[in-house]
ROMARKOL-943611 format. One record per residue (C-alpha): x, y, z; residue in one letter; residue number from 1. Coordinates in pm, whole numbers, plus 32768, in hexadecimal, padded with zeros to 4 digits. Example, Ala and Ser with C-alpha at 12.3 -4.5 7.8 and 13.67 -1.06 7.14 Angstrom:
REM ROMARKOL-943611
<site <84CE,7E3E,830C>,a,1>,
<site <8557,7F96,82CA>,s,2>,
//
This chain:
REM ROMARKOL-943611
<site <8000,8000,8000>,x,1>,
<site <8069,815B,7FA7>,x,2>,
<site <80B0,8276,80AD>,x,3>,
<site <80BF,8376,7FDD>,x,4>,
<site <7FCE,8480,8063>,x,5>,
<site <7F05,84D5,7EFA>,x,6>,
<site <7F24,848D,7D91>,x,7>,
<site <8097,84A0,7CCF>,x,8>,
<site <8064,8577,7BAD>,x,9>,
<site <81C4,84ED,7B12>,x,10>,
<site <80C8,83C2,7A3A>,x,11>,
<site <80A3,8407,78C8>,x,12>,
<site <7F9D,8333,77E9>,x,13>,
<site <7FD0,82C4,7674>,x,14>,
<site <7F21,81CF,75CB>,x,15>,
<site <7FA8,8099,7571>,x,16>,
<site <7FFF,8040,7423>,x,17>,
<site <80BB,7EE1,73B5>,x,18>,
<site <8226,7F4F,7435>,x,19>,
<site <8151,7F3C,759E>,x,20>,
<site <811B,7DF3,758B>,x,21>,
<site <8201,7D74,7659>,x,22>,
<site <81A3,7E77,7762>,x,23>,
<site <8061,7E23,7741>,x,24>,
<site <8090,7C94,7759>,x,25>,
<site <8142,7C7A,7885>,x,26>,
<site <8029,7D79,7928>,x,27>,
<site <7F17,7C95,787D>,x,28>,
<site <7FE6,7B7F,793F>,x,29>,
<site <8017,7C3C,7A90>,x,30>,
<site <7EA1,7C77,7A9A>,x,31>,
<site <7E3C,7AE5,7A6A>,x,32>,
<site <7F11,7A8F,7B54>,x,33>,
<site <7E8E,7B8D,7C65>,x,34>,
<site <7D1F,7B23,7BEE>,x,35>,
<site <7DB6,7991,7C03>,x,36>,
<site <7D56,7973,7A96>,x,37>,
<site <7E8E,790C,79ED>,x,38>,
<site <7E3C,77E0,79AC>,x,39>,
<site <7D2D,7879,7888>,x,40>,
<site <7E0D,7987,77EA>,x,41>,
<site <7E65,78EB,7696>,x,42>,
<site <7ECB,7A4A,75D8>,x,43>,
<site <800B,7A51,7569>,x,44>,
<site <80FB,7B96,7520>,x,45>,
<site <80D7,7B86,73B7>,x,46>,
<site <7F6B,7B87,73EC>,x,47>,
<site <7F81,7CC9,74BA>,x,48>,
<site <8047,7D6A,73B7>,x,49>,
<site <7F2B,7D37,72AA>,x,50>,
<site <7E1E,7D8F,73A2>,x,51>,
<site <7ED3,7EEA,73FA>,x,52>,
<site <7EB3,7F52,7280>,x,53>,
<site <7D2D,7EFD,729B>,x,54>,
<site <7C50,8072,729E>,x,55>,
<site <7B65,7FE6,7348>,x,56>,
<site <7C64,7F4E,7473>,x,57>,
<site <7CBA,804F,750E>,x,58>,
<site <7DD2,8010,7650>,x,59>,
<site <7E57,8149,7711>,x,60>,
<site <7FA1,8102,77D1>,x,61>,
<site <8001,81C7,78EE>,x,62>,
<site <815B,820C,792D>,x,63>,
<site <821F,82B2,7A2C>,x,64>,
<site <83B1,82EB,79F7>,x,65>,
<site <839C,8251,78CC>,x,66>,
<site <8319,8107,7958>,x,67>,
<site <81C7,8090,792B>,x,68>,
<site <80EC,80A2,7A75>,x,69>,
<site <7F8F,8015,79E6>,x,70>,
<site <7EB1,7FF5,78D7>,x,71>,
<site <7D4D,8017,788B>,x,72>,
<site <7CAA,7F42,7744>,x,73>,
<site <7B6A,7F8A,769D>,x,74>,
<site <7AB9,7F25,7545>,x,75>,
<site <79F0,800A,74A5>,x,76>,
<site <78B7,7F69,7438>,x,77>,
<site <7728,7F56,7385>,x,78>,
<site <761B,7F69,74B6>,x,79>,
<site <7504,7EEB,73E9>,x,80>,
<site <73FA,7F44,74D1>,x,81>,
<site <7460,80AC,74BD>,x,82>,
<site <74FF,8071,7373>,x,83>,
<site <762E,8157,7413>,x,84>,
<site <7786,80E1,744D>,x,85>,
<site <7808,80BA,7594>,x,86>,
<site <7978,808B,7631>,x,87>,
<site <7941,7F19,76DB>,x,88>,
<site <7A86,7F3D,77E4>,x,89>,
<site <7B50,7E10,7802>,x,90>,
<site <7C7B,7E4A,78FC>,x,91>,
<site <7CCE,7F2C,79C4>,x,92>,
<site <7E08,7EFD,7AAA>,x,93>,
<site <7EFC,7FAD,7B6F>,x,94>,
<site <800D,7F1E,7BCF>,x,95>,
<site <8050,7EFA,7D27>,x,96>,
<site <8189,7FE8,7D80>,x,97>,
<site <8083,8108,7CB6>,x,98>,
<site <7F44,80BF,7D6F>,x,99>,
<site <7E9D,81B5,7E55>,x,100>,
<site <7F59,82E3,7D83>,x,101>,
<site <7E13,8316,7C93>,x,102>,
<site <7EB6,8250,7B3C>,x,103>,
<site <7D6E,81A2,7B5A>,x,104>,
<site <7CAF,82E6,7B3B>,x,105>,
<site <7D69,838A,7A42>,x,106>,
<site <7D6B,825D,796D>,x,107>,
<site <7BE9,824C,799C>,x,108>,
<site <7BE4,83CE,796B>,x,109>,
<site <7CCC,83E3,7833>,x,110>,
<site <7BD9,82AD,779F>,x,111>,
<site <7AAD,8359,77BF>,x,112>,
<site <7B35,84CD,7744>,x,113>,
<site <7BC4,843D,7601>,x,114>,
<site <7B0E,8303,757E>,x,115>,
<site <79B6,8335,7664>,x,116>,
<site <7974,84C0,7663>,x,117>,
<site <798D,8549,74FC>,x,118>,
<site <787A,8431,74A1>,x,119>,
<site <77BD,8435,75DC>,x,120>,
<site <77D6,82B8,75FE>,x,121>,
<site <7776,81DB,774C>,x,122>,
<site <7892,813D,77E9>,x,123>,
<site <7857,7FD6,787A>,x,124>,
<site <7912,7EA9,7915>,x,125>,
<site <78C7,7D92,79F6>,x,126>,
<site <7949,7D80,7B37>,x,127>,
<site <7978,7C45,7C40>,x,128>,
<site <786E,7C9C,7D39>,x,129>,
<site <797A,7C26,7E38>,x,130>,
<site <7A6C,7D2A,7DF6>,x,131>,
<site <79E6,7E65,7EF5>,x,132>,
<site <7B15,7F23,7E9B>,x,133>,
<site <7ABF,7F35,7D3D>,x,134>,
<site <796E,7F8C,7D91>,x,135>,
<site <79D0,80B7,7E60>,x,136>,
<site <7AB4,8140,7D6F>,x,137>,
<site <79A7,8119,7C2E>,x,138>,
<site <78BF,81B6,7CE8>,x,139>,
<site <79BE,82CA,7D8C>,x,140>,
<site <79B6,82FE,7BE7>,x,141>,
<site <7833,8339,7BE1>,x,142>,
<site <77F8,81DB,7B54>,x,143>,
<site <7691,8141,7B7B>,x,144>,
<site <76E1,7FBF,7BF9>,x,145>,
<site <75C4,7EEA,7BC4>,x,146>,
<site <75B3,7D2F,7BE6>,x,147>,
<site <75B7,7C80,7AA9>,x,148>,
<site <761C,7B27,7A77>,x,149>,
<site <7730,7B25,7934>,x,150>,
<site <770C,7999,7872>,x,151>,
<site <7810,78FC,77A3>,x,152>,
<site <779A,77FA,768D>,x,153>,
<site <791C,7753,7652>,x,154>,
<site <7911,7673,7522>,x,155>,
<site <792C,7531,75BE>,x,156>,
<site <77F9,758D,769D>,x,157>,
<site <772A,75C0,7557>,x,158>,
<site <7786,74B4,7462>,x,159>,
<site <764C,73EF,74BD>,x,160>,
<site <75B5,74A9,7384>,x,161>,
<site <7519,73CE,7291>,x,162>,
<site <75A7,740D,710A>,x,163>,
<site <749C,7490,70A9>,x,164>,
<site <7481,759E,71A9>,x,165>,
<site <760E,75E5,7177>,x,166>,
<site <75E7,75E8,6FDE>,x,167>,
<site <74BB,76EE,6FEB>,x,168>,
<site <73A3,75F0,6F75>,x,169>,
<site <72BE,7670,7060>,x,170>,
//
């Protein structure tokens, strides 16, 4: 835990582009292994470097000294409902030695003022309802937190389709 007495002002924010993706991996890595998830991260470097040149991936690193402190992720997507896009956050993580000096806020701040504000568009994410922390600081942000369950269809969960269903024969 930090014991600094407010937030550093030394942080500068770029986004990523491919040369990050190294920076970014290891973060990606540092992140599934807080959230004991390693076990389902399966993207590679060289994947990261073509995802960085995406438009509509859009991955703002935070770096203070030169060295990179966090990193939030969004994609920019269709809401059909509202038949608006909207950012869908992936990540966001600070690490540790950076934590409690406002990265996290600036990177959420610098997200919505340059990819969120000139097109008015919502921000969401999911969150693990057991992380209170994260709560607190989302809605220290003005962030509405509501319960919804997130499902996962995996393909070996859904190859009970018949052919007929999975050629289009309807």
């Amino acid at each position: 835990m930090s014991t600094n007495t407010g937030p550093r002002t030394d942080v500068t924010i770029h986004r990523a582009g491919p040369d990050d993706a190294e920076t970014v991996m290891q973060m990606v890595r540092e992140i599934a292994a807080h959230e004991d998830q390693l076990q389902h991260l399966s993207v590679t470097t060289e994947r990261w470097a073509q995802v960085l040149d995406r438009p509509d991936v859009i991955v703002l690193v935070a770096r203070r000294d030169g060295a990179a402190v966090g990193y939030v992720s969004a994609i920019r997507r269709l809401h059909l409902w509202s038949d608006k896009d909207v950012l869908a956050l992936d990540d966001l993580y600070v690490r540790e030695r950076a934590r409690d000096d406002g990265v996290g806020r600036r990177l959420m701040a610098a997200l919505a003022a340059r990819y969120a504000a000139p097109d008015q568009l919502t921000v969401t994410w999911g969150l693990e309802p057991d992380n209170v922390a994260a709560g607190r600081f989302y809605r220290r942000l003005g962030a509405t937190l509501r319960d919804k369950v997130l499902a996962g269809w995996r393909p070996e969960a859904y190859t009970w389709t018949t052919p007929e269903v999975a050629d289009g024969s309807l």
